[in-house]
C-alpha positions in Angstrom: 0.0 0.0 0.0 1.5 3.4 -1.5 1.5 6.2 1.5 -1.2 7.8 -0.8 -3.6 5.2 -0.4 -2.9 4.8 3.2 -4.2 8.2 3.9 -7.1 7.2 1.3 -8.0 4.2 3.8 -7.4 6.1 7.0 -10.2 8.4 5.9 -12.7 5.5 5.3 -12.2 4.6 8.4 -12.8 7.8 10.2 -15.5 8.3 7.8 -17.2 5.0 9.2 -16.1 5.8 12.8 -17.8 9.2 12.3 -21.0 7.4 11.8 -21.2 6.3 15.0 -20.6 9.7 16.7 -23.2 11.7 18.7 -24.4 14.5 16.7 -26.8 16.4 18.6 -25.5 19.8 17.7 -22.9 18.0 15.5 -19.7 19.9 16.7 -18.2 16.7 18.0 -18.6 14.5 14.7 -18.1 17.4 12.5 -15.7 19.8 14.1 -13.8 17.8 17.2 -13.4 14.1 15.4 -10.3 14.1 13.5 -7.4 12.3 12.0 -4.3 12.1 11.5 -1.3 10.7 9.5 1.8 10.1 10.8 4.3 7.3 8.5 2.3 4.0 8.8 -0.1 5.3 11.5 -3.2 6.3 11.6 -4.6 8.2 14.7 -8.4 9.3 15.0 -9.0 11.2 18.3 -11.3 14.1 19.9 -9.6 17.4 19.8 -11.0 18.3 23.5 -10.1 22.1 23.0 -13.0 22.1 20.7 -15.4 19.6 22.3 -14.1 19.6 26.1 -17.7 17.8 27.0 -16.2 14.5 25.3 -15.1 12.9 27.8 -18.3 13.3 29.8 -20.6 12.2 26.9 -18.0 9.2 26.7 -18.5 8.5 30.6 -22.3 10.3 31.2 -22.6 12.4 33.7 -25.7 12.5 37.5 -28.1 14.0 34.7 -27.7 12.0 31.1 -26.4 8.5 30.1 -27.5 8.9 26.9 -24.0 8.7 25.0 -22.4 6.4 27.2 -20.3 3.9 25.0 -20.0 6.4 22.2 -16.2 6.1 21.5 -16.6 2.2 21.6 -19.0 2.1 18.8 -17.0 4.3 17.2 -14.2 1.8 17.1 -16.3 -1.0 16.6 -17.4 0.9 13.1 -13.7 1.7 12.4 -12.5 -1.9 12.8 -15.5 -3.2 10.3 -13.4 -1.5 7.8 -10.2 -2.4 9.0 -11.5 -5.9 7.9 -12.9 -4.7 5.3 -9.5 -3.9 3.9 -7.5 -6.7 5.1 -9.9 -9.4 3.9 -10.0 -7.7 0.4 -6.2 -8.1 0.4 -6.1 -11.5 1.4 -8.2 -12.4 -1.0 -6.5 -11.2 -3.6 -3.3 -12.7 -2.9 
């Protein structure tokens, strides 16, 4: 796999993760979910400076459990196409 189509897979696999994000205002999937490329790695994270709450949607809070579990369905989505990928490859070989 080129470098090119590293980064070309690294964002299907944000872009799947990012379906699993909360979106009731939609500032944490659209504006605080991102990614990055770095060599042969491939880091998706939460940029807390613009979506500080993460971590309480992540964990709830007294008042709302409604987004507990988030980030694990998240990464659940993102490993689908992981597999996705891989099994393709194997395939072909």
């Amino acid at each position: 796999m080129t470098n090119y189509e590293f980064k070309i897979f690294c964002f299907k696999v944000w872009q799947r993760a990012n379906k699993k994000m909360p979106r009731d205002t939609g500032n944490l999937a659209d504006n605080s979910f991102k990614s990055n490329v770095n060599g042969d790695e491939c880091e998706m994270y939460i940029d807390l400076d613009i979506a500080p709450y993460g971590v309480y949607l992540e964990d709830g809070t007294p008042t709302s459990s409604k987004h507990v579990g988030f980030w694990e369905r998240c990464i659940s989505e993102a490993v689908k196409e992981i597999a996705i990928e891989y099994y393709a490859k194997v395939e072909e070989s």
